[in-house]
C-alpha positions as CSV (number, residue, x, y, z in Angstrom):
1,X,19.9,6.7,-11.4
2,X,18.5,8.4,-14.5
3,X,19.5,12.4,-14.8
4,X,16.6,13.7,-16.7
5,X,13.5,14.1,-14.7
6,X,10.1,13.7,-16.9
7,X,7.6,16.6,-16.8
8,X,5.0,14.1,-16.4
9,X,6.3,13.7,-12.3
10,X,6.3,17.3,-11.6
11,X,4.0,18.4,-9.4
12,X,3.5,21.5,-7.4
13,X,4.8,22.3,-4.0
14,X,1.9,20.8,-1.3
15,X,-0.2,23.5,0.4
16,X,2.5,24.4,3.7
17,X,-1.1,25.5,5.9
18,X,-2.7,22.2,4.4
19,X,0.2,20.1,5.3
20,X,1.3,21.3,8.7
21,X,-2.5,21.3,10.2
22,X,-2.9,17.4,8.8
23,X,0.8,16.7,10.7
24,X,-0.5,18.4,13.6
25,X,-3.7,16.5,13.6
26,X,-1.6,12.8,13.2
27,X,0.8,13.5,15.3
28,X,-1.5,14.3,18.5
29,X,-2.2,11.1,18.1
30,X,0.6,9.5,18.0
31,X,0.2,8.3,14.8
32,X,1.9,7.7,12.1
33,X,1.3,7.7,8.1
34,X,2.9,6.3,5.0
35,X,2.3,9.3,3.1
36,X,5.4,10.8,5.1
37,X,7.1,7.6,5.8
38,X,8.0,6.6,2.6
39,X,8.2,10.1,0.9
40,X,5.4,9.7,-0.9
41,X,5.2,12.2,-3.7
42,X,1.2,12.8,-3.7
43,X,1.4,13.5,0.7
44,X,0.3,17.4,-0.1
45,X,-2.6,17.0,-2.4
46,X,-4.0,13.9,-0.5
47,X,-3.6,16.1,3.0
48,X,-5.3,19.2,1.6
49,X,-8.2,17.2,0.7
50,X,-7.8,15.6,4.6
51,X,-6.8,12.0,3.5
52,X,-4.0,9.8,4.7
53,X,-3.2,6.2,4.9
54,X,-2.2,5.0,8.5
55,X,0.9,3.1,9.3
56,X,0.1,0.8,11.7
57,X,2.3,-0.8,14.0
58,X,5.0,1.9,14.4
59,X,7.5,3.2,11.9
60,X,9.8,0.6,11.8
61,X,10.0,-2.3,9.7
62,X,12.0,-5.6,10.0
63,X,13.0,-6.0,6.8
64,X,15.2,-3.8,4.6
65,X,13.5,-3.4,1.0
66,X,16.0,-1.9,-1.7
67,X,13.2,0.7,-2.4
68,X,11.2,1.5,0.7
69,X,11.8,5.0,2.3
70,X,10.2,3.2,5.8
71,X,12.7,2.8,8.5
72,X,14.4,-0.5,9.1
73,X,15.5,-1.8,12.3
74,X,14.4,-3.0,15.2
75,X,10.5,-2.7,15.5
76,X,8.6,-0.7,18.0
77,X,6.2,-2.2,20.7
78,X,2.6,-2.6,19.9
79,X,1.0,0.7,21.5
80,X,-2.5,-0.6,22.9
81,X,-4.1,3.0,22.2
82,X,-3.6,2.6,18.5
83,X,-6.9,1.5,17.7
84,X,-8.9,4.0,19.5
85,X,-6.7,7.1,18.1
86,X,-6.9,5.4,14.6
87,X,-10.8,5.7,14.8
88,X,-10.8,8.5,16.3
89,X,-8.5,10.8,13.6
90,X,-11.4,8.6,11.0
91,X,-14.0,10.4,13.0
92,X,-12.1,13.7,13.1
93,X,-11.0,13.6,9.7
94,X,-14.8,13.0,8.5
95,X,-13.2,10.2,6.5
96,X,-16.1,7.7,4.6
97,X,-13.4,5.4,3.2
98,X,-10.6,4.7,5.7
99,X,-7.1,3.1,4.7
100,X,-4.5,1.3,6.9
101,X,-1.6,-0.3,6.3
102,X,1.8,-1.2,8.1
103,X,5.2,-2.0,8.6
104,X,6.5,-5.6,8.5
105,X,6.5,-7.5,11.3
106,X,8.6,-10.7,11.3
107,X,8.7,-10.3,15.0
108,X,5.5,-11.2,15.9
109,X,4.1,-14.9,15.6
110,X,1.1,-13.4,13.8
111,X,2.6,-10.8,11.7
112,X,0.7,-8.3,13.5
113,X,-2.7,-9.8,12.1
114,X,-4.9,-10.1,15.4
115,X,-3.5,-6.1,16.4
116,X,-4.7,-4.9,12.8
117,X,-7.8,-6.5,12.8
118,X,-8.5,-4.9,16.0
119,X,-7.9,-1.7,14.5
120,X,-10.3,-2.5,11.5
121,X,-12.7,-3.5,14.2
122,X,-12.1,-0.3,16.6
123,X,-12.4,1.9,13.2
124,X,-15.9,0.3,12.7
125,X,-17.4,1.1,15.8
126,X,-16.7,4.6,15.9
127,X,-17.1,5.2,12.7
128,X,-19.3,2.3,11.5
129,X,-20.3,3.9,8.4
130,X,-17.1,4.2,6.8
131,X,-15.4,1.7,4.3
132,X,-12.1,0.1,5.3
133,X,-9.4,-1.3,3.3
134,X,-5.7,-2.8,4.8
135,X,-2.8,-2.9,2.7
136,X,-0.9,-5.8,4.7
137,X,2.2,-8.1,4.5
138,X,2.9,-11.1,3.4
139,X,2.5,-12.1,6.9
140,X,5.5,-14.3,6.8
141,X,3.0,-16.9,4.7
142,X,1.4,-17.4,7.6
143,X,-2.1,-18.8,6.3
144,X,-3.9,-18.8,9.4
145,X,-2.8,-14.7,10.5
146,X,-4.2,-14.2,7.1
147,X,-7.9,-15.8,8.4
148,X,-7.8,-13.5,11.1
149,X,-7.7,-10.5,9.2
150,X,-10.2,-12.4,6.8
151,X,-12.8,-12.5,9.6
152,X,-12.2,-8.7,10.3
153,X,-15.1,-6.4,9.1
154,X,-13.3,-5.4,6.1
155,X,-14.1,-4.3,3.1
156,X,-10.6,-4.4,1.1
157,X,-7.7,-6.2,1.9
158,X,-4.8,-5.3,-0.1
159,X,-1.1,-6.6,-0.7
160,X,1.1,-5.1,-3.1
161,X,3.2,-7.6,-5.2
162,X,5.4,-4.4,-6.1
163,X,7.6,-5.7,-9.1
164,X,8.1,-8.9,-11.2
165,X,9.7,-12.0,-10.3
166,X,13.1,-11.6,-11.8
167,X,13.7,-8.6,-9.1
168,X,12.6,-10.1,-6.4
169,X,15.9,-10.6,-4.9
170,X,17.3,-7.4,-5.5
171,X,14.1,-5.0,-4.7
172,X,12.2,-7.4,-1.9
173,X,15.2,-9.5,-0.4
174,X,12.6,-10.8,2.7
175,X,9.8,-11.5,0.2
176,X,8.6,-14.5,-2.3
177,X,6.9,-14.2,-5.3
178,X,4.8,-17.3,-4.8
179,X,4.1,-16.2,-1.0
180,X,3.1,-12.7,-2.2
181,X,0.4,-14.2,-4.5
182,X,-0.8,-16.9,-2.7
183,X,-1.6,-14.2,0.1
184,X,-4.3,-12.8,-2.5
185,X,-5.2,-16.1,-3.9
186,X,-6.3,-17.6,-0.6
187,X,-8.0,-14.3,0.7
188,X,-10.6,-14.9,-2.5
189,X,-11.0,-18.7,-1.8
190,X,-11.5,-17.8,1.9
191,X,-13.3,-14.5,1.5
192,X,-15.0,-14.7,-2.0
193,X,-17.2,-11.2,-1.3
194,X,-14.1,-9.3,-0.3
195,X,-12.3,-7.0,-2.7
196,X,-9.0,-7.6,-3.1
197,X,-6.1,-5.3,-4.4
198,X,-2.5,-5.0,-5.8
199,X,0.2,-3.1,-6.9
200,X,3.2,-2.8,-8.9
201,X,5.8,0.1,-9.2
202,X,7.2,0.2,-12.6
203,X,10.7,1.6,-13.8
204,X,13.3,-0.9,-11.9
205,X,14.4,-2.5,-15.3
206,X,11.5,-4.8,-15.5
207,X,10.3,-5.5,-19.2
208,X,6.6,-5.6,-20.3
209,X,6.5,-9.0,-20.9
210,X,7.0,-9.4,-17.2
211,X,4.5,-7.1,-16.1
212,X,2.0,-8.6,-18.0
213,X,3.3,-12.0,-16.4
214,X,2.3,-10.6,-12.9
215,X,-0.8,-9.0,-14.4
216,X,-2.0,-12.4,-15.5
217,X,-0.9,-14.3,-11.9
218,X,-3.0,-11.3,-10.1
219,X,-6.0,-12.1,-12.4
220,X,-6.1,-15.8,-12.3
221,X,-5.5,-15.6,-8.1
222,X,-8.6,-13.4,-8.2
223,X,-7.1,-10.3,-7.7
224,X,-9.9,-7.3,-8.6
225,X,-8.3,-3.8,-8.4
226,X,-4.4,-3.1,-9.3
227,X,-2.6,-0.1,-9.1
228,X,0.3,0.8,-11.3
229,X,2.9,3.7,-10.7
230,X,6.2,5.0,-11.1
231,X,9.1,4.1,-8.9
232,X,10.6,6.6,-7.4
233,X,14.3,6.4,-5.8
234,X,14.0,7.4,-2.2
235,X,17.5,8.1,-1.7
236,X,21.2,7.7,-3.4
237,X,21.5,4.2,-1.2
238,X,18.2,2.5,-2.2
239,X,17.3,0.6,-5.5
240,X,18.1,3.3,-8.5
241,X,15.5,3.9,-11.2
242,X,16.1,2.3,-14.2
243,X,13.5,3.9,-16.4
244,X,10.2,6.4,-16.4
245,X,7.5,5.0,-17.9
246,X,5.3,7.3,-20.3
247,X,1.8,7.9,-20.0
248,X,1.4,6.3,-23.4
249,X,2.8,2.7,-21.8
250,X,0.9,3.7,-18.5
251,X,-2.6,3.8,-20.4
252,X,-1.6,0.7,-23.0
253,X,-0.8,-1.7,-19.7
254,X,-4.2,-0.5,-18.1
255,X,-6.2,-1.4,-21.1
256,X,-4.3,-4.8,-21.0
257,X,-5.1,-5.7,-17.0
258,X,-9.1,-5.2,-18.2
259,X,-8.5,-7.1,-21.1
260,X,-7.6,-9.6,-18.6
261,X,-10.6,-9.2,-16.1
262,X,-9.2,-6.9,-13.1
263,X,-12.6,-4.7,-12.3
264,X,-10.8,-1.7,-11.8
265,X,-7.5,-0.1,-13.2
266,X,-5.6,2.9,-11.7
267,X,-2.7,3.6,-13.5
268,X,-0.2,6.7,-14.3
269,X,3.5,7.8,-13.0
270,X,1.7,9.3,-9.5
271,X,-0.6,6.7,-8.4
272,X,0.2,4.6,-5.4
273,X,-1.3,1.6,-3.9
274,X,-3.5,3.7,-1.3
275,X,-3.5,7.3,-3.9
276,X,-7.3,7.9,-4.2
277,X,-8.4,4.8,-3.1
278,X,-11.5,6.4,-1.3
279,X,-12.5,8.1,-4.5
280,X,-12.5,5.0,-6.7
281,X,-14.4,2.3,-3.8
């Protein structure tokens, strides 16, 4: 892990009366976000400006990631209220632009896909005005629990490649890079109106000829929004940091991804997959 800590990811301690009344408000629910599960480093401005992105499916995941702060284990049972609190902390939050995501779920036949697209459904209905977007799995590759979700009234489906494909093994052990793709890829052939999004954290040794490799894959599977940020060691046993990437090298790969035809570019050492996402629909 690298000593020196950048100025460019330091930010200011999170409003403690901003923070505590959106925990409050979550956890009544019994719900769950990933802005606290994985220690995300942007949780106190997005919950003073009443934002989160819910976890769905509990807080555990089934597979162990070398850089994922979320829980590992074995996975909770699917709580049947989860739906109905989801929509109803969209409705209490005031929220026009709602995002879910989840934990893996290798258990389940699906993945999970028939529960979350009951949730994006649920989330409709109450609050049919708002815009939804689901950050999901790979779903195992399973093809078909990706056409459920496709049939959901969504407006965003997301999956987050994360790194390049040299480091798969060592950062996403339970993941393929040609399964990660092809998720995206076949949610534009199936679901050519829906916007579809991905990810990458940068920093775990990966060169730019490599991210420019997945930048290219993305664009020619369809992909229309990525994200680009900083990796951040969660702890001294997950994946260490291997580099922090300027804000020079931030803004040159953004200029690249248009150059190859994403629509929309988010990139810098704070953003995350989800960071904003409501601002930039």
């Amino acid at each position: 892990m690298l000593d020196t800590f950048p100025e460019w990811l330091k930010i200011p301690a999170p409003d403690e009366r901003a923070l505590k009344e959106m925990q409050d408000l979550v956890k009544g629910l019994s719900l769950h976000t990933v802005c606290e599960e994985a220690n995300c480093p942007n949780v106190g401005e997005c919950f003073k400006s009443r934002t989160a992105t819910f976890l769905l499916m509990g807080k555990v995941c089934t597979r162990d990631c070398g850089f994922c702060a979320v829980s590992h284990g074995k996975p909770m049972p699917l709580n049947p209220d989860e739906p109905q609190r989801v929509a109803e902390a969209s409705l209490k939050l005031g929220l026009k632009y709602v995002v879910l995501t989840c934990v893996t779920r290798d258990d389940l036949v699906d993945g999970g896909a028939s529960y979350m697209a009951s949730v994006v459904a649920e989330v409709k209905k109450l609050n049919p005005h708002a815009r939804v977007e689901l950050l999901v799995s790979d779903l195992a590759g399973n093809l078909e629990a990706l056409q459920i979700l496709l049939e959901a009234p969504l407006d965003v489906l997301a999956h987050n490649m994360e790194t390049v494909r040299s480091l798969y093994k060592p950062v996403r052990p339970g993941a393929l890079y040609e399964r990660s793709l092809a998720i995206l890829e076949n949610a534009r052939k199936s679901a050519p109106a829906l916007v579809t999004k991905s990810g990458l954290m940068l920093g775990l040794g990966e060169s730019p000829d490599e991210v420019e490799e997945v930048m290219k894959d993305l664009s020619n599977a369809g992909c229309d929004v990525l994200t680009l940020g900083q990796y951040l060691q969660p702890s001294p046993d997950h994946f260490p940091v291997k580099e922090y990437i300027t804000p020079a090298k931030y803004q040159a790969y953004e200029s690249k991804a248009y150059e190859l035809g994403f629509k929309l570019v988010l990139a810098g050492p704070l953003v995350r997959s989800s960071y904003m996402a409501g601002s930039f629909a």
